[in-house]
Phi, psi and omega in degrees: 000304168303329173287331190303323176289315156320309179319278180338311164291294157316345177247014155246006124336271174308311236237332187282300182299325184288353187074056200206133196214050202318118168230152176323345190265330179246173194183116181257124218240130206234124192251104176310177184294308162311333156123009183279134155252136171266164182208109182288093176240168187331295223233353180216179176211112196224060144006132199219015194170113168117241158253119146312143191241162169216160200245167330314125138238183201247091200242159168225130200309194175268025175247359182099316203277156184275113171261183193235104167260111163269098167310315186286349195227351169055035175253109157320076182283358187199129178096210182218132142290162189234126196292124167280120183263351177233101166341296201311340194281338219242012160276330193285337182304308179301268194331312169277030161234011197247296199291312137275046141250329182278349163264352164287300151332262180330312157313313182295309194295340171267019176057030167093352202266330155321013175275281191000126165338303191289321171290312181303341194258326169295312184282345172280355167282357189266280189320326180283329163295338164277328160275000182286321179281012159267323160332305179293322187293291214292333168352286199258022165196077190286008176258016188273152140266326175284002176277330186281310161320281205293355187250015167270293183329300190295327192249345158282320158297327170285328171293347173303300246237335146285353200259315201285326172274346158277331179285259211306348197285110179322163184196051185318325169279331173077062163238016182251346200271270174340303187301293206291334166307317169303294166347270164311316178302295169306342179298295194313315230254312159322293158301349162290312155340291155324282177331310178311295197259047155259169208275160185271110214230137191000088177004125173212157178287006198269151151342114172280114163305310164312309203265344179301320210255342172275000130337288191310294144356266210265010139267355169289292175344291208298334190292305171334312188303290167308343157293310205276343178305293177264029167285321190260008146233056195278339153240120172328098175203162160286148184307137190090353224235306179260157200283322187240150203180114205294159143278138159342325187271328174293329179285290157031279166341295245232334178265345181293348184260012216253307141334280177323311201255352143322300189292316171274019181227354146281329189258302144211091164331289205296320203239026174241351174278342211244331178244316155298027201295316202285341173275344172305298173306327165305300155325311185318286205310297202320299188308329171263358185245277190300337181260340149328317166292315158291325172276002202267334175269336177298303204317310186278339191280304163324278220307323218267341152337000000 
């Protein structure tokens, strides 16, 4: 009991000069590099998620700022924490990451086979209450980034997976093509939104999630662009020859985007082979199909000069 208490005593020390004052009622949540959050009380330290950590590591609070974590003694060596005063951020963080690994899991154990309607429509009945309780959270604490992480992750699997029954869909008018482009667009603008109001935080080398998914976002555009290009030019011929037939300023157009999704399927790869399958699987086709198409028109187009 006397050592327990010098602990205590000594770590609302540290924490006092950090400006930080830990009491049983607060508790400050700190996210590692590995992907463990930790949760920082009066009297514990509890690994919550991930690789078990052992200290000193470089963890960051829920303000954003880089702390110095000694784990084994659960003392703050550096930097400053910020108290979560409501136990609640931090069941939905929890729940809602237990809730998309069991819908990332699942997509991966069917191969990609989760576009199909009737699964895709089961998992966003899954996701969507988590992600409506992540909404409310970040509402009323719009400076969380794990709150922002989680409802980017959570609302891109669910935009995956509508985006994707609209994108296969037949269309003879290009008005499902149209729909999933609104889509991907209020999706970018939302999460950029988002982005504006966290707070801003050091470089680093890891993925920003937020900016993963609204990247991701706005290559669903580019996949649109090159589908409805080749829904209205599906066949390859010299001018005159086919009833349809691109103008120069389309193709243009339509290569002009060609970059953009280069870059981003290279920038990530990793994480659309490993969470993103099913959008993934859109990229593959797009890439083997439609741009095929498009080169197949420069090439007769070229010549026909």
């Amino acid at each position: 009991m006397i050592r327990k208490s010098l602990f205590i005593a000594s770590t609302i020390a540290i924490s006092s000069f950090l400006g930080f004052v830990p009491s049983p009622a607060q508790e400050a949540r700190c996210g590692a590099p590995n992907g463990a959050i930790v949760d920082l009380k009066a009297d514990a330290c509890t690994s919550m998620g991930g690789t078990p950590l052992s200290g000193p590591v470089p963890c960051r609070s829920s303000n954003g700022a880089v702390v110095q974590l000694d784990v084994a003694s659960c003392q703050s060596i550096g930097g400053k924490l910020m108290a979560t005063a409501d136990p609640r951020i931090a069941a939905v963080i929890e729940n809602g990451s237990k809730t998309i690994e069991r819908v990332i899991t699942r997509a991966r154990d069917l191969s990609g086979t989760a576009s199909t309607d009737g699964v895709g429509q089961d998992d966003i009945k899954v996701l969507q209450p988590m992600v409506t309780e992540a909404a409310a959270a970040l509402g009323d604490n719009p400076d969380s980034r794990e709150l922002a992480n989680l409802y980017a992750r959570g609302q891109f699997l669910v935009f995956e997976r509508e985006f994707a029954a609209l994108f296969n869909r037949p269309d003879p008018n290009g008005e499902f093509l149209k729909q999933a482009n609104r889509q991907a667009v209020k999706l970018r603008s939302t999460l950029d939104r988002i982005s504006h109001q966290l707070p801003a935080q050091p470089a680093s080398g890891d993925q920003d999630t937020l900016k993963t998914a609204a990247d991701l976002a706005d290559m669903a555009s580019v996949l649109v662009g090159y589908r409805s290009f080749s829904r209205q030019f599906p066949q390859v011929g010299k001018p005159g020859e086919q009833a349809a037939t691109p103008t120069p300023e389309q193709i243009a157009a339509i290569d002009g985007r060609k970059k953009d999704f280069i870059q981003y399927s290279k920038t990530y790869h990793q994480i659309l082979t490993r969470d993103y399958r099913l959008f993934n699987a859109l990229v593959q086709d797009v890439e083997n199909r439609d741009f095929a198409l498009v080169n197949r028109w420069q090439n007769v187009l070229g010549s026909a000069k």
